[in-house]
KEVEX-443311 format. One line per field, with one value per residue (C-alpha): residue number from 1; residue in three letters; y, x, z. Coordinates in steps of 0.1 Angstrom, whole numbers. Layout:
num	NUM_...
residu	ALA_...
yy	Y_...
xx	X_...
zz	Z_...
This chain:
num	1_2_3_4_5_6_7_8_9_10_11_12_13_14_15_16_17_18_19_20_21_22_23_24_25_26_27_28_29_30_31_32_33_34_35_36_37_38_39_40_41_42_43_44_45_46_47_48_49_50_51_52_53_54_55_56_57_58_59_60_61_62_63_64_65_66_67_68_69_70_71_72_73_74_75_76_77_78_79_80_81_82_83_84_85_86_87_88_89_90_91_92_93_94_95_96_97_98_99_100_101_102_103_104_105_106_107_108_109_110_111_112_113_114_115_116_117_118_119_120_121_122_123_124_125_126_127_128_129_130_131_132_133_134_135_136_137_138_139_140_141_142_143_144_145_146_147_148_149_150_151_152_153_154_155_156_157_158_159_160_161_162_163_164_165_166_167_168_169_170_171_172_173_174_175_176_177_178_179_180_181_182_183_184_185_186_187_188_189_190_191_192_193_194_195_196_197_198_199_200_201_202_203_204_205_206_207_208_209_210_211_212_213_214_215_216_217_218_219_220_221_222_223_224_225_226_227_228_229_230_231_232_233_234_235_236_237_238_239_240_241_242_243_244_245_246_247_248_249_250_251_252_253_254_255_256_257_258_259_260_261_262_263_264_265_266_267_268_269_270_271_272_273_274_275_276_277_278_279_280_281_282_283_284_285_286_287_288_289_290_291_292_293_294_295_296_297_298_299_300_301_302_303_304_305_306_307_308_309_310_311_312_313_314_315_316_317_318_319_320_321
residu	UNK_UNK_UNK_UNK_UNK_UNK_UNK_UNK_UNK_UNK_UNK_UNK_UNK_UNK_UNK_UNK_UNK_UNK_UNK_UNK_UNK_UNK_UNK_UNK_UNK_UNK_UNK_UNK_UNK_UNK_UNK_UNK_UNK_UNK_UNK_UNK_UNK_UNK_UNK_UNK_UNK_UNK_UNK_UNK_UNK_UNK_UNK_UNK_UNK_UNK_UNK_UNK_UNK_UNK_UNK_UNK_UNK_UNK_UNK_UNK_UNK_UNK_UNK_UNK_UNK_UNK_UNK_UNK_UNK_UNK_UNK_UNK_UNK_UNK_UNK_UNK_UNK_UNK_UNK_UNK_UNK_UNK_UNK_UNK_UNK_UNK_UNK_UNK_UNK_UNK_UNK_UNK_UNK_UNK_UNK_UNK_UNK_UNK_UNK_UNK_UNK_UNK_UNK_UNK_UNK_UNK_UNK_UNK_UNK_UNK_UNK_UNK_UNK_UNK_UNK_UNK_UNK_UNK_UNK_UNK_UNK_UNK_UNK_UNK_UNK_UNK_UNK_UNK_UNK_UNK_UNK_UNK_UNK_UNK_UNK_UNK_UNK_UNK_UNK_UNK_UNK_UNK_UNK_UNK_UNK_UNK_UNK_UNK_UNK_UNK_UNK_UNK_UNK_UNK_UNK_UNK_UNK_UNK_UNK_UNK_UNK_UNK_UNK_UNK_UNK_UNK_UNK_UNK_UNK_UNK_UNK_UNK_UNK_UNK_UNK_UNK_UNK_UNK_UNK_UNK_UNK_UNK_UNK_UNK_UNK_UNK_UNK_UNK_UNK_UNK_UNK_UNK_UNK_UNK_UNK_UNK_UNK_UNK_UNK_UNK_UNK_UNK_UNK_UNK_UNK_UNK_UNK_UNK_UNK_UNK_UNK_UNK_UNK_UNK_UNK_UNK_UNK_UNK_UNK_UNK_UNK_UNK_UNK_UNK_UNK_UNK_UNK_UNK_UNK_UNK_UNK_UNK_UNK_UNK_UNK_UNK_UNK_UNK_UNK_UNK_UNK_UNK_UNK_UNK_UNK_UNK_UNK_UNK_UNK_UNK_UNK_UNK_UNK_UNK_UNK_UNK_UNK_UNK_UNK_UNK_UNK_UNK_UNK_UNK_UNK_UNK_UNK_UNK_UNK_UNK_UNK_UNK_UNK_UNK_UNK_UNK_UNK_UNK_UNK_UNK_UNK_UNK_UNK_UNK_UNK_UNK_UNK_UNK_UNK_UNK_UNK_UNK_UNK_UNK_UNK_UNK_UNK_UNK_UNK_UNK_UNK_UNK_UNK_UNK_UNK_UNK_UNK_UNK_UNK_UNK_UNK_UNK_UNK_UNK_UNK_UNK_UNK_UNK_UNK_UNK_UNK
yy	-1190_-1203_-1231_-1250_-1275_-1282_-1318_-1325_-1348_-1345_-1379_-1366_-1362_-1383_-1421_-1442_-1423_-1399_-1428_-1448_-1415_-1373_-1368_-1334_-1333_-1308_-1299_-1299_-1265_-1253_-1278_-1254_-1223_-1233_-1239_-1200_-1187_-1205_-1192_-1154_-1151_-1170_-1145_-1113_-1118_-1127_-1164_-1173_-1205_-1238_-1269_-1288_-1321_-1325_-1343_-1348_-1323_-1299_-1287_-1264_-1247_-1218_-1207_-1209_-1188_-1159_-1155_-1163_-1126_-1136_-1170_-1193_-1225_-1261_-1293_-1330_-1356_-1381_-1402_-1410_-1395_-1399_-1425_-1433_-1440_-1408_-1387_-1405_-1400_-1365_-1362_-1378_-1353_-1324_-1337_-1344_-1303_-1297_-1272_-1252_-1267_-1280_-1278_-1310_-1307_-1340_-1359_-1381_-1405_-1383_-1370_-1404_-1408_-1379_-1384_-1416_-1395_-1359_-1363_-1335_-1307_-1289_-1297_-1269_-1294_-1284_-1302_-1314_-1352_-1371_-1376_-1344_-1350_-1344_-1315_-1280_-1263_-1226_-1198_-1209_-1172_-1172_-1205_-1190_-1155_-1180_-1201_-1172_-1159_-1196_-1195_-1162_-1171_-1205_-1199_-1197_-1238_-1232_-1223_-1261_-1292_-1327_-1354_-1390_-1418_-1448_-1478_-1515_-1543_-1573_-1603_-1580_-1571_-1549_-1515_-1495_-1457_-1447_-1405_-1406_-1441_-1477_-1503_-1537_-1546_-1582_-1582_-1602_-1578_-1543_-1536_-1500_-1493_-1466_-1479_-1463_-1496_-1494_-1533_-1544_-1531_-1554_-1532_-1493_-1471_-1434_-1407_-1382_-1380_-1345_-1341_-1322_-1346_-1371_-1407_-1434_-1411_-1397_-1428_-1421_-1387_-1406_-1429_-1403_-1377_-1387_-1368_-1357_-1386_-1409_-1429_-1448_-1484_-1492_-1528_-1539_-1564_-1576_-1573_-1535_-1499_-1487_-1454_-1433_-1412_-1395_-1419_-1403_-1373_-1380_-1414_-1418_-1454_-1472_-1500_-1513_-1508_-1537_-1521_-1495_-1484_-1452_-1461_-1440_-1447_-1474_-1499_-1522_-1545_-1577_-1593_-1626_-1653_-1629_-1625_-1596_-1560_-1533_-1496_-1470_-1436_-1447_-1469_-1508_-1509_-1544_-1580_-1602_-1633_-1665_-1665_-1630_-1614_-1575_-1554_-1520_-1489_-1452_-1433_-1397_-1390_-1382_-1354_-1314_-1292_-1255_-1244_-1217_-1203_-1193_-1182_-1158_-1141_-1143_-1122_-1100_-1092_-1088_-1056_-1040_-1042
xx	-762_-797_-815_-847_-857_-887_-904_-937_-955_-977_-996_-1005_-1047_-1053_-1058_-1086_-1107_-1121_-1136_-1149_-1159_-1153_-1119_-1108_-1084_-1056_-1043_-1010_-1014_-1024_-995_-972_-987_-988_-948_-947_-962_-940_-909_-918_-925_-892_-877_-892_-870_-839_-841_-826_-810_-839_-828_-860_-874_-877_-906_-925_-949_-928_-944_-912_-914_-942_-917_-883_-895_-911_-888_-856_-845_-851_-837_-815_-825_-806_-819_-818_-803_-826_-816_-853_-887_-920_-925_-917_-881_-881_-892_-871_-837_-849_-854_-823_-797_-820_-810_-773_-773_-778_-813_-824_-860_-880_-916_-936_-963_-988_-1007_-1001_-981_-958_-947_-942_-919_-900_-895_-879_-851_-855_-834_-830_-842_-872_-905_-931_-963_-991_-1015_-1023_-1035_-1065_-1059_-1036_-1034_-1002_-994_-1016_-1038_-1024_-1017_-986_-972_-972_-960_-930_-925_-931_-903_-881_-883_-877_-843_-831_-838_-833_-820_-855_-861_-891_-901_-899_-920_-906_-935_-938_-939_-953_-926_-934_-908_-913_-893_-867_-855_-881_-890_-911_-927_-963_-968_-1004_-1022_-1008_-1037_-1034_-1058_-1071_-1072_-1041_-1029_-1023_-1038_-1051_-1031_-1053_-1083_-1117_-1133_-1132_-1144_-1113_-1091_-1089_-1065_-1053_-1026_-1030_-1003_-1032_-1068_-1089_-1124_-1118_-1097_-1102_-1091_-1084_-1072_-1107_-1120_-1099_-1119_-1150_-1128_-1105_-1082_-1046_-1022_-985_-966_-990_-1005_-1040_-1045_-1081_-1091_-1118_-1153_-1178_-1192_-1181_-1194_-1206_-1186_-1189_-1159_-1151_-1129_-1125_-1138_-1179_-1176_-1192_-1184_-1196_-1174_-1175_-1146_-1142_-1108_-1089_-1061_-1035_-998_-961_-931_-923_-949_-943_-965_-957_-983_-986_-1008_-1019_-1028_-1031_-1016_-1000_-1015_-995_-1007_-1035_-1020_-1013_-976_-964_-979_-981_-984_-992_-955_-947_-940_-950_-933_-948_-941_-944_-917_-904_-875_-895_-895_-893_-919_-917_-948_-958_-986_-966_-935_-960_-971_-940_-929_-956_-955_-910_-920_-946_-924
zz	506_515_495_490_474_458_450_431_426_396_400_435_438_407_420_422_448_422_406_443_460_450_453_439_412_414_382_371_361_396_414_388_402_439_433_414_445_472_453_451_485_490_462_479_512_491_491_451_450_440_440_421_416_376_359_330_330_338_371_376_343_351_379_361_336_351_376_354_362_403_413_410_393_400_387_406_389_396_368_361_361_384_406_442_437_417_449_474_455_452_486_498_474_492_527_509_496_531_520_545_536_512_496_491_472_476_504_531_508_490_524_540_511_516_555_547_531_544_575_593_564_579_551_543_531_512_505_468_469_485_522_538_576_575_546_558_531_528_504_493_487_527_533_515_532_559_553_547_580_589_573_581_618_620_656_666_675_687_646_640_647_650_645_655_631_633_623_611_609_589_602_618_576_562_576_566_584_587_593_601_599_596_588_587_558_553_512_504_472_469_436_430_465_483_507_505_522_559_562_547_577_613_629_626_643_642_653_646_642_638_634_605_583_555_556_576_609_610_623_655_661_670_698_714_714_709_733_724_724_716_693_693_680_674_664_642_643_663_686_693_688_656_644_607_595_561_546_513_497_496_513_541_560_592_611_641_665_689_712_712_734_734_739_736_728_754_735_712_694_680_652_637_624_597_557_535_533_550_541_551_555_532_507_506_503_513_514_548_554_587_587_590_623_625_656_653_672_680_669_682_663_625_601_614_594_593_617_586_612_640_618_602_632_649_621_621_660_656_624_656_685
């Protein structure tokens, strides 16, 4: 029997950058709806059993209901609600149930989170938070007729997308994954977590960086393009050239990029003499300090995401012919 899981994360969207700059706000109501959606196109090809995330405000409810007659419904016991720890046991019983995907509902962050426990479980992401380089914005009714052809022809590799990660280690103990942008941030606390201040960042490593995105990775659209298999580190101060990038929703920010270089996977950097905070994909996550030393890397082996795009038309062109 096929199944998918589903993790939500309802505090996804709401952080401090609709207060700093115009971040949109995604209701819980409509994060409840995107998940309705998903599952009936899921549903309509026969997919029944869902294996969900719980949470407080009941983002799951909407679809369990309506479509009580239609699916399957299975719970996570993830002995507690919200939070980070919440999402990654979550996302390591998925990997454990052996799903033949899952939906993540959130940005950059609630992916990284879910990539550190995944393993080899393809992810459909859509995007509901405040930076989505990573998760795709997309009617979710197709993502899931999408991932349904996914499953029912999983022999098709070529439906699947492994991407790089960015890795950090801390003294040879800590480790800790970046999916889009690592930046080295000189404010010595985490605090409110996400950065909407570009001056407070002396270096950044990007696995991506459209044009078209929000956040930290746009900056690297004004430098260069970032080939497969590579990454771009851009370094920070003057004297250097001037760049602006989106770095939230409405925020506008100029800084001046002294270096920048791409590497692969055969680099490694190694980082010390340095105090403050380590953002990943957008939020400060861990405290450095002079005695630190910081190897960081480009990763190939990282999460596999359901290309929705090309499993749509693939599907289309297999009714014609």
């Amino acid at each position: 029997m096929s199944k998918v899981g589903i993790i939500a994360n309802p505090s996804a969207g709401k952080d401090i950058r609709r207060l700093v700059a115009s971040g949109r706000v995604i209701s819980n109501q409509e994060k409840a709806n995107i998940i309705t959606r998903f599952i009936r196109g899921l549903a309509f090809k026969g997919i029944k059993d869902f294996y969900f995330m719980p949470d407080k405000s009941g983002l799951f409810r909407p679809s369990v209901e309506e479509l009580k007659n239609e699916i399957n419904p299975f719970f996570l016991d993830t002995k507690h609600y919200d939070g980070a720890e919440q999402t990654l046991l979550a996302a390591e019983l998925i990997n454990n149930l052996q799903c033949d995907c899952v939906l993540v509902l959130g940005g950059d962050g609630t992916n990284r989170l879910v990539a550190k426990k995944i393993g080899k479980v393809p992810i459909v992401p859509i995007s509901t938070g405040t930076n989505n380089a990573f998760p795709i914005a997309i009617d979710p009714t197709v993502a899931g007729l999408a991932s349904a052809y996914y499953i029912q022809n999983k022999q098709k590799k070529e439906l699947l997308i492994q991407h790089p990660y960015i890795k950090v280690i801390i003294d040879k103990k800590v480790e800790e994954i970046a999916l889009v942008d690592l930046a080295i941030s000189n404010q010595n606390f985490v605090g409110s977590k996400a950065i909407w201040d570009p001056e407070v960042i002396s270096q950044l490593f990007l696995t991506q960086s459209e044009s078209t995105s929000i956040g930290l990775s746009s900056l690297g659209s004004k430098i260069t393009d970032i080939p497969t298999h590579s990454a771009l580190r851009l370094q920070f101060g003057k004297p250097g050239r001037e760049i602006y990038a989106p770095i939230a929703p409405g925020l506008i920010s100029t800084i001046m990029v002294k270096n920048w270089e791409l590497f692969s996977y055969d680099k490694k950097f190694i980082i010390d003499n340095l105090i403050g905070t380590i953002a990943l994909d957008g939020e400060r996550e861990l405290e450095i300090y002079k005695k630190n030393i910081l190897e960081i890397s480009l990763e190939k082996s990282g999460p596999f995401v359901i290309d929705v795009i090309r499993s749509v038309k693939e599907e289309n062109l297999s009714r014609i012919n």
